[in-house]
C-alpha positions, -999 to +999 in steps of 0.1 A: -252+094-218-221+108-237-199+086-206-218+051-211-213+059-252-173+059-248-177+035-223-202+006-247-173+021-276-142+013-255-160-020-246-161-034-286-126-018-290-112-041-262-127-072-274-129-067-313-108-091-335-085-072-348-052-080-347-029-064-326+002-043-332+004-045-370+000-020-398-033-012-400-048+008-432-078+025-416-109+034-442-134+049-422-167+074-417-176+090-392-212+095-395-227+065-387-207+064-356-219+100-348-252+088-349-250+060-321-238+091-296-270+111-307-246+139-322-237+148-288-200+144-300-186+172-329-163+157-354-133+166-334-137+145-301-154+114-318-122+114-344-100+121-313-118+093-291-117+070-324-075+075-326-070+073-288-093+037-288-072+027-317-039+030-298-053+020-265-065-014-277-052-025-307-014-010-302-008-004-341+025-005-356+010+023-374-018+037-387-024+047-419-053+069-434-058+076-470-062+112-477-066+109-518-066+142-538-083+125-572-081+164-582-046+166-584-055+152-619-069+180-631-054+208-609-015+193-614-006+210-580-007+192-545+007+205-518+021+177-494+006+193-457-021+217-468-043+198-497-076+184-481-082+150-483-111+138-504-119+105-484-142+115-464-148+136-429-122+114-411-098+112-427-098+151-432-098+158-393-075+133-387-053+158-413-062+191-394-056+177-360-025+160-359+009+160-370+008+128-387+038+123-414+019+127-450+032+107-475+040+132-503+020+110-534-003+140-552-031+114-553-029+083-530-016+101-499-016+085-468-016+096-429+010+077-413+006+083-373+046+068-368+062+079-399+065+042-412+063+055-446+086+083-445+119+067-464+137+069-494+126+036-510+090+045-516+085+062-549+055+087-551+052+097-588+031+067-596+002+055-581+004+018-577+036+004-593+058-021-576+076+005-553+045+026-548+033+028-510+008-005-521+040-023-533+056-011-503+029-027-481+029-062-498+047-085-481+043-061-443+014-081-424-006-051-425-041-051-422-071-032-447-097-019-420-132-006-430-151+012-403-193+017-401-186+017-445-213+013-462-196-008-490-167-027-492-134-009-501-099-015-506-078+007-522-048-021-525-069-041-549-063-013-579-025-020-571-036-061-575-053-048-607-019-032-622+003-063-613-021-079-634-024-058-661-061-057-669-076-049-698-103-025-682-072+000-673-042+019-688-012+041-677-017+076-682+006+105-672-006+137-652+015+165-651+019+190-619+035+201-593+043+189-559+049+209-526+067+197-498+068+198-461+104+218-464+087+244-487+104+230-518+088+220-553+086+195-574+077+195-610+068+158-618+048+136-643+024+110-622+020+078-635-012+063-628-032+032-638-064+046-647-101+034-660-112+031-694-139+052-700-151+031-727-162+005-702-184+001-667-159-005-649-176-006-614-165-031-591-190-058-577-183-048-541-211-070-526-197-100-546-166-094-534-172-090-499-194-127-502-164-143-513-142-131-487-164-135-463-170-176-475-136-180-474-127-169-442-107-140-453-125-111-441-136-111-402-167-086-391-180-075-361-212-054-347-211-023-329-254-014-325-256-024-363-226-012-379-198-032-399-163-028-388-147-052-412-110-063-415-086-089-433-049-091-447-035-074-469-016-103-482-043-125-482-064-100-501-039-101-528-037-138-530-074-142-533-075-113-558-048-128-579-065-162-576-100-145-589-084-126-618-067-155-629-092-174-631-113-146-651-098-110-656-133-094-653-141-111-617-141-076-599-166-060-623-201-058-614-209-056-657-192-080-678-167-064-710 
């Protein structure tokens, strides 16, 4: 059973959609794909055998995992190799198990299986500006992945959302402390676009997903009834930008 499992996976992986050798920005669970192999898998092999298809079939220029530490807010230290990631069971064995480069931001880390990320042009004390990682990525063909999710997400839209300037958010500094691979510190105030409390500022994720999906921006496929769900990160900017101009408030599920 375990065998024809792989085998039916390996199967969608060779003839799924998705683009091949680009940058791919890889939201994902785990359990829902657990559940097709009747648990017969522990997290380690099915995030192993989820990597190794990955490679195998879709020959990524890299891939890139968030591992966001939203605590680094309140705890002001983060800690560049050892801090768990918050986004889920994936993307926290993915951490323990291999030596991917980290990118050192305290709360929008990402995995980075090639090391892409890993030069001196990418500032990490903010979270979305213009030379953030999501700046950096604007422009790069990459592609936003979301595997057996739930809902809709895509972390580059805050970015979109800050280029804008909408009135739902605001800068605010954090400060704290940042340790490296090398064993040196850091001491740094992190500038990040956050919510304003004072509003519901929940984004309409089903909307959004429609209106991709009507426009022929975002492609999904099937695997025994789950979503795996992809589209361009340029494009999803575009259409974004589009939206807010249009109306500021078109991502919120409650009107201002």
């Amino acid at each position: 059973m375990k065998m024809k499992n792989i085998k039916k996976l390996e199967t969608f992986f060779k003839t799924w959609d998705l683009p091949k050798n680009k940058i791919i920005i890889l939201h994902s669970s785990l359990k829902p794909i657990m559940r097709i192999f009747d648990n017969n898998y522990s997290y380690v092999e099915l995030t192993q055998i989820i990597i190794d298809c990955f490679y195998r079939y879709n020959s990524p220029k890299t891939l890139l995992i968030p591992t966001y530490t939203y605590s680094f807010s309140k705890s002001g230290i983060h800690h560049q190799k050892f801090s768990r990631s918050e986004t889920g069971r994936f993307s926290e064995e993915v951490r323990k198990q291999y030596n991917f480069y980290r990118t050192p931001n305290p709360v929008f880390s990402h995995l980075d299986s090639e090391g892409l990320l890993n030069e001196d042009g990418i500032i990490h004390n903010n979270a979305f500006g213009r030379k953030s990682v999501f700046g950096y990525l604007h422009h790069k063909d990459a592609v936003v992945v979301n595997m057996a999710l739930e809902n809709f997400v895509a972390s580059p839209i805050h970015y979109i959302e800050q280029c804008f300037d909408v009135k739902y958010r605001y800068f605010k500094y954090f400060p704290g402390v940042i340790y490296y691979y090398d064993g040196n510190y850091e001491n740094i105030e992190f500038e990040y676009f956050v919510r304003c409390l004072d509003y519901d500022t929940e984004w309409d994720r089903e909307k959004i997903k429609r209106d991709l999906i009507i426009h022929d921006y975002m492609s999904i496929s099937d695997y025994d009834g789950i979503e795996f769900r992809w589209l361009y990160y340029d494009e999803l900017f575009d259409f974004i930008t589009k939206k807010l101009n249009d109306n500021e408030e078109y991502l919120l599920k409650t009107p201002l």
